[in-house]
C-alpha positions as CSV (number, residue, x, y, z in Angstrom):
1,X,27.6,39.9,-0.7
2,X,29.1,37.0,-2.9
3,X,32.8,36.3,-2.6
4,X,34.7,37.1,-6.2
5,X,37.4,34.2,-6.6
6,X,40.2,34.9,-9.5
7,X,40.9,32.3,-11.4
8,X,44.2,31.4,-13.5
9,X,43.5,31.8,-17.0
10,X,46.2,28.9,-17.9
11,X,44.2,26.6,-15.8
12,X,41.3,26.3,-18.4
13,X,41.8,24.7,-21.1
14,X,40.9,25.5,-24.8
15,X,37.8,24.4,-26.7
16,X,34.5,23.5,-25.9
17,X,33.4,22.3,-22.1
18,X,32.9,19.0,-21.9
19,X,30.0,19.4,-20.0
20,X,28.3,20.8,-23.0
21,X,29.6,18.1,-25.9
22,X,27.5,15.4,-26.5
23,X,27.9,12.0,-26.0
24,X,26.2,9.0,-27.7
25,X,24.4,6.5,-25.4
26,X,22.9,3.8,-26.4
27,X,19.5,2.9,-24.7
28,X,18.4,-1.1,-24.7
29,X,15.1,-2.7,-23.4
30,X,15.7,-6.8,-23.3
31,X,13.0,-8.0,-20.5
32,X,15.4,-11.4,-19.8
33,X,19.1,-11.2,-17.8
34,X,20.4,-13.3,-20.6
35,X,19.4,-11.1,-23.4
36,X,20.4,-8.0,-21.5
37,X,24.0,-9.4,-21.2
38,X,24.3,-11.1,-24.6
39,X,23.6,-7.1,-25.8
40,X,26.3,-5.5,-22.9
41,X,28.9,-7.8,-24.7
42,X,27.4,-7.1,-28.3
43,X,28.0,-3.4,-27.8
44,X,30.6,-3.6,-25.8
45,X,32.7,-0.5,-26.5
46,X,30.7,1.3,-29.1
47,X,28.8,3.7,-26.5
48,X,27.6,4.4,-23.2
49,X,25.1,1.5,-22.9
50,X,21.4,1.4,-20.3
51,X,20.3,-1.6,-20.6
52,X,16.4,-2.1,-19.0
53,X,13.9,-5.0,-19.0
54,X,11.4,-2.8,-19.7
55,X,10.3,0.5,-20.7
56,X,8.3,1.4,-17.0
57,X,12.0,1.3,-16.0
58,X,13.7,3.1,-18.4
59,X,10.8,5.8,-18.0
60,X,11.4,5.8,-13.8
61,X,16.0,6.1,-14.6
62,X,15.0,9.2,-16.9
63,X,11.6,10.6,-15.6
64,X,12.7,12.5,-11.6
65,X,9.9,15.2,-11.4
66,X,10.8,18.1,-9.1
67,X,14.4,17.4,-9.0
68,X,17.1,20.4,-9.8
69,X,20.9,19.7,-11.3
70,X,23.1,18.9,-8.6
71,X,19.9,19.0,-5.7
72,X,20.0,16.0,-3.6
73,X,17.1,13.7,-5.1
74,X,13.8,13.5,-3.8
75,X,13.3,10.8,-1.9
76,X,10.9,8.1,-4.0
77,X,7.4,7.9,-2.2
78,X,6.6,3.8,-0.9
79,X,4.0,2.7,-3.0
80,X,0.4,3.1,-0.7
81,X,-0.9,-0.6,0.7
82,X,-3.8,0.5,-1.5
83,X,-1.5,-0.4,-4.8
84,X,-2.1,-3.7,-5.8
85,X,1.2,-4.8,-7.6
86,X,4.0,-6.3,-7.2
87,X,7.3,-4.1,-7.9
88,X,10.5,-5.0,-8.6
89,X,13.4,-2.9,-7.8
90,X,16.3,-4.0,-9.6
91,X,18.6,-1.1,-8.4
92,X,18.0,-2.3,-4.8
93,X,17.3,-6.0,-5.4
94,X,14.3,-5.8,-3.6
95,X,10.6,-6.9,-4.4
96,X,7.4,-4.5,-2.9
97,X,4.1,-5.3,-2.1
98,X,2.0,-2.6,-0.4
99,X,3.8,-1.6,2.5
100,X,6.2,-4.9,3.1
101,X,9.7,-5.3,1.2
102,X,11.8,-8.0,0.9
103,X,15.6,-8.3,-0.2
104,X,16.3,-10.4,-3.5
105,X,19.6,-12.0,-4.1
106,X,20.7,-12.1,-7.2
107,X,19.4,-15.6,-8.2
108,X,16.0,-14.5,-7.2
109,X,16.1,-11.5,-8.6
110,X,17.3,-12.5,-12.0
111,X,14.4,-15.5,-11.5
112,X,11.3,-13.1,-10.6
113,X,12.2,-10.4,-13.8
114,X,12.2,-13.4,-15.8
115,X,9.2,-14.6,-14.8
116,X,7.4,-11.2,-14.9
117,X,8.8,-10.5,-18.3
118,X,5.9,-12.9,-20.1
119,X,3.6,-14.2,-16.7
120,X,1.4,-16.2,-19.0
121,X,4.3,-18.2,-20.9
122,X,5.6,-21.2,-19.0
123,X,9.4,-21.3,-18.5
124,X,11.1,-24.7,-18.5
125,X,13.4,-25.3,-16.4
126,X,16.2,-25.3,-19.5
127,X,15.0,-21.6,-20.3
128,X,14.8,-20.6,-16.7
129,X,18.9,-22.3,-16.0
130,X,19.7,-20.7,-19.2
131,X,18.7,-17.4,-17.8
132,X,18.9,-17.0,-14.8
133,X,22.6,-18.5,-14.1
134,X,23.9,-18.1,-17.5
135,X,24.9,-21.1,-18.5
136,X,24.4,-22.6,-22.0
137,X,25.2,-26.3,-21.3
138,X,23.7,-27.2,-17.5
139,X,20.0,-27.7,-16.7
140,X,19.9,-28.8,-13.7
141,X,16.9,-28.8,-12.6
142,X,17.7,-29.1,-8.6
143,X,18.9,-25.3,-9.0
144,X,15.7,-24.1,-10.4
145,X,13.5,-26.0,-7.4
146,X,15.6,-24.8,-4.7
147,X,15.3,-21.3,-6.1
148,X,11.5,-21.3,-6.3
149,X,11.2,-22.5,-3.4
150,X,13.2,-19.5,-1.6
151,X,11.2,-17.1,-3.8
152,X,7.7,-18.5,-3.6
153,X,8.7,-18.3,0.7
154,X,9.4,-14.8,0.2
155,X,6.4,-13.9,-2.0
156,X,3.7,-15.0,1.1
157,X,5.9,-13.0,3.4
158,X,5.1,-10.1,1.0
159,X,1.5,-11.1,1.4
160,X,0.8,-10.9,-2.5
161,X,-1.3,-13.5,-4.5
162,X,1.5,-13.7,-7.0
163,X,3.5,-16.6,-6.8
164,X,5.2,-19.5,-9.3
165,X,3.2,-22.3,-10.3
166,X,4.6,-25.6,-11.8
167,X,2.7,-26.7,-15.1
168,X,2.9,-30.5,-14.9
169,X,5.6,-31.8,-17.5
170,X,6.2,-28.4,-18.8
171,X,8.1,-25.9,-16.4
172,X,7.1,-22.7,-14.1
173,X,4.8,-20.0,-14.7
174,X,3.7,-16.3,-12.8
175,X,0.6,-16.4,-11.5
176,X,-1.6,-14.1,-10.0
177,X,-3.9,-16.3,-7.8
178,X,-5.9,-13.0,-6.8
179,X,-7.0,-11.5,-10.5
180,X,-8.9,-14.1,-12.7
181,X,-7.9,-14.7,-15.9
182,X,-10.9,-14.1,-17.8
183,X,-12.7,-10.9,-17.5
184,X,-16.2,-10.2,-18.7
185,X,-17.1,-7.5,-21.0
């Protein structure tokens, strides 16, 4: 048998739960940092705000299959060796490839979305500064060469054929050394 609590009639107060009002939120897909923050401060105080780069990832926050109000979530299957791309986990800062993970930091986080947002453009470095550490006036390009160079180590520890190619005189690029380019129909 169920316990019966009482409960003090004074303590609940008038009106409509709040669990049942609604509440506006405002969802935002921006695939680069710097677009995503230029928004958060845009709409700063109008509504709830979710900003995403892109809408797999706003379909993975709202889409949890199987999982009851208030249950502990289910924990998120690892991607099979057999999957052949490279994921991004921006709530953990992490990148995946098959079966191997590593940690991002934020630099190299912000750098690899950016990338990924348009993997045939080429960045310059200007763009990827601008980016990646905010910052209208500097374009130092040191910072962007030292950063690619961390990341690029960290994508052959993944064991991935993605990694960031420099276009002569132009700037950085995605590339996926293991899928050609031009497919036959």
């Amino acid at each position: 048998m169920g316990a019966v609590a009482e409960v003090d009639e004074s303590a609940v107060p008038d009106g409509p739960d709040p669990a049942e009002e609604l509440y506006p939120l405002v969802i935002a897909v921006a695939p680069s940092p710097a677009e995503r923050l230029r928004l958060a401060e845009r709409l700063d105080g109008i509504a709830p705000l979710l900003l995403v780069a892109d809408v797999d990832e706003l379909r993975r926050l709202i889409a949890i299959p199987g999982q009851l109000p208030g249950a502990a979530p289910a924990p998120a299957d690892p991607p099979s060796p057999a999957d052949d791309a490279l994921l991004i986990d921006s709530t953990r800062s992490t990148a995946r490839y098959g079966d191997r993970e590593v940690a991002l930091t934020r630099l190299e986080h912000d750098l690899l979305t950016c990338l990924r947002a348009a993997p045939v453009r080429v960045w310059s470095y200007a763009e990827l500064h601008r980016s990646v550490w905010r910052d209208e006036g500097l374009e130092r390009r040191a910072d962007v060469q030292s950063l690619v160079k961390r990341l690029r180590r960290k994508l052959r520890e993944l064991g991935t054929g993605v990694t960031i190619d420099a276009v002569r005189g132009v700037g950085l690029r995605l590339t996926d050394h293991r899928q050609p380019r031009v497919g036959g129909g």
